[in-house]
Every structure is written in C-alpha cells, then in structure tokens.
C-alpha positions in Angstrom: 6.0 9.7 8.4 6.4 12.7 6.4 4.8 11.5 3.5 1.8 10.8 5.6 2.1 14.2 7.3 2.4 16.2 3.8 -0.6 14.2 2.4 -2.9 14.7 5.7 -2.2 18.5 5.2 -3.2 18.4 1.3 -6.4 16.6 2.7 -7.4 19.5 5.2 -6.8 22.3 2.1 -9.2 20.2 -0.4 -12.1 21.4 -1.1 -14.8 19.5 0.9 -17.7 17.5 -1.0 -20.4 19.2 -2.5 -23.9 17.5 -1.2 -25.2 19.0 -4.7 -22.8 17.2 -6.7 -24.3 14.6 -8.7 -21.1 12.5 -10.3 -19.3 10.2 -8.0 -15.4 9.6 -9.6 -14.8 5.6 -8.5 -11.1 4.2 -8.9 -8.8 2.5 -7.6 -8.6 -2.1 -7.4 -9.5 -3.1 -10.7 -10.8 -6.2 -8.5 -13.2 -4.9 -6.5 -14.5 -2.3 -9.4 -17.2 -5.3 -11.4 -18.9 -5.6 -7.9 -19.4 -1.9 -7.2 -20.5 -1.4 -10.9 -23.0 -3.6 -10.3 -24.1 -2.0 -6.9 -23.6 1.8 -8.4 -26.4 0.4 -11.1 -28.7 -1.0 -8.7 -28.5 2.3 -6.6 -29.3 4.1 -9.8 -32.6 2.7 -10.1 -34.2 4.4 -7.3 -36.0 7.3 -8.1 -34.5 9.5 -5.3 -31.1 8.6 -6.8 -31.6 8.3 -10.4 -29.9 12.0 -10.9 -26.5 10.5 -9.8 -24.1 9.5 -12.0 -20.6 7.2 -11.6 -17.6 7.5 -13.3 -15.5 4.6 -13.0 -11.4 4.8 -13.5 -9.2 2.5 -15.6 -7.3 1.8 -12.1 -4.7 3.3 -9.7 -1.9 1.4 -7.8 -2.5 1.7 -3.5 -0.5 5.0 -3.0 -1.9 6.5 -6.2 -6.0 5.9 -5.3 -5.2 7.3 -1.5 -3.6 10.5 -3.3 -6.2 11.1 -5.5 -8.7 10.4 -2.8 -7.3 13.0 -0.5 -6.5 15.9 -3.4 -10.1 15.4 -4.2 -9.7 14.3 -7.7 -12.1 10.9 -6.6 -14.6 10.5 -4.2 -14.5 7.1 -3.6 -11.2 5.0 -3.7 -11.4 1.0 -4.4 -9.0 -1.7 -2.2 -8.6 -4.8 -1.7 -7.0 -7.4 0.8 -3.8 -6.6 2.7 -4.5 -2.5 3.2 -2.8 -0.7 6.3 -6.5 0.2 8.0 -4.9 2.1 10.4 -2.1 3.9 8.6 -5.5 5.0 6.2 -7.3 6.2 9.1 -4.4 8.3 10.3 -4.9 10.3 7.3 -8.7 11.4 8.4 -9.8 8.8 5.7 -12.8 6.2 6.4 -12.6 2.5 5.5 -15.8 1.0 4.8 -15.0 -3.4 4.4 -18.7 -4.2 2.7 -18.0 -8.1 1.0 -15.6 -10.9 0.4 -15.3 -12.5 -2.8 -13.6 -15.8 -3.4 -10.1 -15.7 -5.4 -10.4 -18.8 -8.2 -9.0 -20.8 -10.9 -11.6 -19.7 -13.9 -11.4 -22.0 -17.1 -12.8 -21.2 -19.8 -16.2 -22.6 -20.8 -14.9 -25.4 -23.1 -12.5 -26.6 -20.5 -13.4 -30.2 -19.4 -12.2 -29.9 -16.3 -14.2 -28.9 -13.1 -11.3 -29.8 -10.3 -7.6 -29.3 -10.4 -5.4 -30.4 -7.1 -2.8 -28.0 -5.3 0.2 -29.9 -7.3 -1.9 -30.0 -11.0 -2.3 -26.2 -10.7 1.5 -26.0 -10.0 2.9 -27.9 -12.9 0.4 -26.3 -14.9 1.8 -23.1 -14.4 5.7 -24.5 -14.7 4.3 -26.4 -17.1 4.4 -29.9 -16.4 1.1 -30.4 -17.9 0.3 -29.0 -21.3 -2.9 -30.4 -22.2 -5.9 -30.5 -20.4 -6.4 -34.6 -21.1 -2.8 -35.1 -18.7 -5.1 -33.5 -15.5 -7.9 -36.0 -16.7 -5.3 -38.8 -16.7 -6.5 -39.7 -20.7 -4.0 -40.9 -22.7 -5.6 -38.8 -25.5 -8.0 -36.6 -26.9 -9.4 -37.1 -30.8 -8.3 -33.1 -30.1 -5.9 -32.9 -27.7 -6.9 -29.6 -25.5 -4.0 -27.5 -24.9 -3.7 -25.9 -21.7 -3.8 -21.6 -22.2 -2.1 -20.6 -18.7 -2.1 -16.8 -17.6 -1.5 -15.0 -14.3 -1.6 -12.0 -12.2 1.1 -10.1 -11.2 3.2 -11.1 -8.4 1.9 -7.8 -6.6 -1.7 -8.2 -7.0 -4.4 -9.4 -4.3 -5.2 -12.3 -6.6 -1.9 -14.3 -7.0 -0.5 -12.9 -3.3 -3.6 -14.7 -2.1 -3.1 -18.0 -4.3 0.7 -17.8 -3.2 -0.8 -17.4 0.5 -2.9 -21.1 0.2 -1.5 -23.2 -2.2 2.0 -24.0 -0.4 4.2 -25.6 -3.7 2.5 -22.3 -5.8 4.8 -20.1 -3.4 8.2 -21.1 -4.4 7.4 -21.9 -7.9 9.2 -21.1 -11.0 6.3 -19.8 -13.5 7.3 -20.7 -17.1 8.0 -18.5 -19.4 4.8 -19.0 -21.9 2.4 -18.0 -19.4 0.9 -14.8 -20.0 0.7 -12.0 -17.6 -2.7 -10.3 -17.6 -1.4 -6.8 -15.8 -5.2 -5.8 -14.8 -8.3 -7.9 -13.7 -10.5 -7.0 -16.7 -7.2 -8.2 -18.8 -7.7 -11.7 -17.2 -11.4 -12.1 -17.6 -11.3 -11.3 -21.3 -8.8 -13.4 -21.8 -10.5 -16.8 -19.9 -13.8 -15.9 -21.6 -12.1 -15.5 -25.3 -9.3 -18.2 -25.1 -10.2 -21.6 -25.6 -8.3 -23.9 -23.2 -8.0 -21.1 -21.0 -7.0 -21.2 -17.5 -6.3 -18.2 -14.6 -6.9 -16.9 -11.1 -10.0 -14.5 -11.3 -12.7 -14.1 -8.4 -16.2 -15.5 -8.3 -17.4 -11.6 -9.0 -16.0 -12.0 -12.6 -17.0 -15.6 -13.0 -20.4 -14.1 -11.8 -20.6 -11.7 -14.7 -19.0 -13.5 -17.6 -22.5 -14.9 -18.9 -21.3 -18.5 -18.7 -18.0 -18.2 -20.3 -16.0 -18.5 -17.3 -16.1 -21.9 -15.0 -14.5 -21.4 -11.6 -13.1 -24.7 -10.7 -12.6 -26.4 -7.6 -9.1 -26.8 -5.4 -8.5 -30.3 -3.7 -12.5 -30.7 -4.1 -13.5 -27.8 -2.6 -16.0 -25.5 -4.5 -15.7 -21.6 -4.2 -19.4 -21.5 -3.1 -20.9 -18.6 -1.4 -21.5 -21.2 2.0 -17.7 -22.6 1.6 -16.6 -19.0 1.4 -18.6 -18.0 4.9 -17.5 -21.2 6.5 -13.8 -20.8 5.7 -14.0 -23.9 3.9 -12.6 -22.8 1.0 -9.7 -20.4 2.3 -8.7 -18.2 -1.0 -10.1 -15.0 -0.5 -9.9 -11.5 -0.7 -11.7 -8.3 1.1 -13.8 -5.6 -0.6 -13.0 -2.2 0.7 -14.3 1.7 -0.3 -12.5 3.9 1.3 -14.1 7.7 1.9 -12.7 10.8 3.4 -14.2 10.9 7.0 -16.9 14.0 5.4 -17.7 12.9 2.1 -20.3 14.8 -0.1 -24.1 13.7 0.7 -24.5 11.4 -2.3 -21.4 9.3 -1.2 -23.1 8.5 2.0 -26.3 7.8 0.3 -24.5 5.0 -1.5 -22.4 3.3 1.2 -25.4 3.4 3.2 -27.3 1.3 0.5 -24.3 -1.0 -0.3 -25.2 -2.3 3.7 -29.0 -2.0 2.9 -30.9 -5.4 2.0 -31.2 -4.5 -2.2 -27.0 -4.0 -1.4 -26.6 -7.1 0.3 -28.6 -9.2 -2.3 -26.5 -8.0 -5.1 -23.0 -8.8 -3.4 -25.1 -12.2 -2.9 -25.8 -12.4 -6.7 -22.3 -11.4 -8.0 -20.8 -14.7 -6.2 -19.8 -12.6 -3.1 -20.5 -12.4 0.2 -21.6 -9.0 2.3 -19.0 -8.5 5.0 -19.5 -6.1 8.0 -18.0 -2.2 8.2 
C-alpha cells in the first residue's frame, strides 16, 4: 500500500502532457507491441496526424512500464492478460482493453504438420517426440525432420495462458534442450529462421511473419478469428494501453482511432479481434 501511495504522489508532481507534443514513447508487453505498430502506422497516414511520431521501447516488466508511465518518461504503457485493473486505476491511471489475439503453437513454414493434440505438444516439449514424422505416425522420412522446440518464460502471458488450457502442459517437466526465447520478438525470429521450428507465439506475429510462421491447430481447433470470438478455441490473451487519466491531446487522438472502423479493421487484419474499452 505504500508503494502504491508513493507512486500515486510521483504521478500528481509529473509534469502533465503537452497537447503540442508530437512523439508518443510506447513500451511496455513485448506481445501486444507488433499490433499497436501496426495501428500507430495506420494512424500516421492521415493527414491531420502525419506530424506525430512513435517511439517504441525494447520492453519493460509490469511494475517497470506502470513507473515509467506515472514519472512521465512514456506516454503510453503496453499490457497484457492477467493485469490488476483496479489496483491500476487506484493510481489515477486509465486502462483502455481494445483486442484479443489468439495465443498459438507457430511452426515454422517447412513444418509438415498443421495439428498437434494436447498430449503431442506435451511430449514434444519433454521430448518424447523428436522428429516431426513421430506426430505424423511415419515410420520415416527420406529426411527425417527434427523437431526445434522453444518456449516462453514461465512468467510471460504466452506460456501462463498455454499452462492455463492444456491440463498435462501444467505439471510438465520441460527438457533441457528447449530453448527459452526471453522476449516475443525472440520467438518469432526464431520460428520464422529455424527449420523444424516449433513455439507458442500469437496470431498477431503469425499475421506479420510474411508466411514463415504456420499457426497450428490444438485437438482440431483452428485459432481463427470466428473460433477466437466464439470461445471455441480457448488460448487467449487481452490487449491493453494503459494512459494516465489526462494524457496529452495526441494520445487521445490515437486511442480514439484504435476504436474507430480503419482501427478495428487493422486488429481484424493482424489475426486479432477488437475487444471493447
């Protein structure tokens, strides 16, 4: 309680947005940040709003995007599924919830493979199943395709959320050659640049990997924009921007257009889904 106390008190002496400023500082989920890159662009285009300019942060953890958020050194902060709404708005801060994006198992291009059941995925990653042929049931390959495993960390929205839904992946001992990708960038390079490739990613990154990225589907459901809506397909995770409760005039002007029809048709077009505020 203090800690929130001693930040709410930093938040009333920053200084308050400028509506003249023209550069809005973006960080925060390294998940969520592909999908407001590619709203931030679109926004650019108009002519009333061509003078504003983004910079985008490498990422911060949760309590290090809300600090920077309320000293002022970023005007926008980035989160994900699982935030404390209400301990956020006890610090005079605005959440803004503006699309879900489905959490999936992306394969590299080359994989052969378009469907991988609850207990595949699992001995995949204790590594039960080392080439891709095993999940195929062939006997063999002229090339046997090895299976390239990596993962998020235990911490992050992605495997929290894959823990969450696929019951064995919970209480399972990961092997020691998988790889840990610490950010989400980390894994998308790595699915799109290693052959055999395999890793939990969301449809926003599958979205923008120019075809070197397959999602798969779990138990035969595909993460599809109409499965995600109906629930069908249950991995998940929220998009959140997070704003102090004044921000400058050019903030507004962009949360207002990531609800606006151009916003909602490019959630639409990065494999996401527009969610309400």
């Amino acid at each position: 309680m203090r800690s929130l106390v001693l930040m709410f008190f930093c938040l009333l002496l920053a200084p308050a947005g400028n509506a003249g400023d023209v550069t809005i500082n973006v960080d925060g989920s390294t998940g969520v940040k592909p999908l407001v890159e590619a709203l931030a662009a679109e926004f650019q285009k108009a002519e009333s709003t061509q003078e504003i300019a983004f910079r985008f942060g490498n990422g911060l953890n949760p309590t290090d995007r809300i600090s920077a958020l309320v000293q002022g050194r970023i005007d926008i902060a980035m989160a994900s599924h699982g935030i404390d709404v209400k301990q956020i708005h006890s610090l005079g801060l605005t959440t803004h919830r503006f699309a879900r994006m489905a959490v999936v198992f992306g394969v590299n291009h080359l994989v052969p493979v378009g469907n991988l059941t609850h207990q595949q995925l699992c001995d995949i990653y204790n590594a039960k199943l080392l080439e891709w042929n095993q999940t195929l049931k062939q006997e063999k390959y002229d090339s046997p395709l090895k299976i390239r495993a990596f993962i998020r960390p235990f911490e992050e929205v992605d495997t929290e959320v894959v823990n969450q839904h696929i019951p064995c992946f919970g209480a399972l001992t990961i092997a020691e050659q998988i790889k840990l990708m610490p950010k989400s960038g980390d894994m998308a390079k790595a699915l799109a640049n290693t052959v055999g490739a395999i890793g939990m990613t969301t449809q926003v990154r599958v979205a923008q990997s120019n075809g070197l990225i397959r999602a798969i589907a779990i138990n035969g459901i595909f993460p599809s924009s109409k499965n995600l809506l109906t629930n069908k397909y249950p991995l998940s995770r929220d998009s959140y921007l997070i704003t102090t409760a004044s921000p400058s005039e050019n903030v507004r002007k962009f949360i207002e257009f990531i609800y606006s029809d151009t916003g909602t048709q490019v959630i639409m077009t990065n494999n996401a889904v527009p969610a309400s505020k």
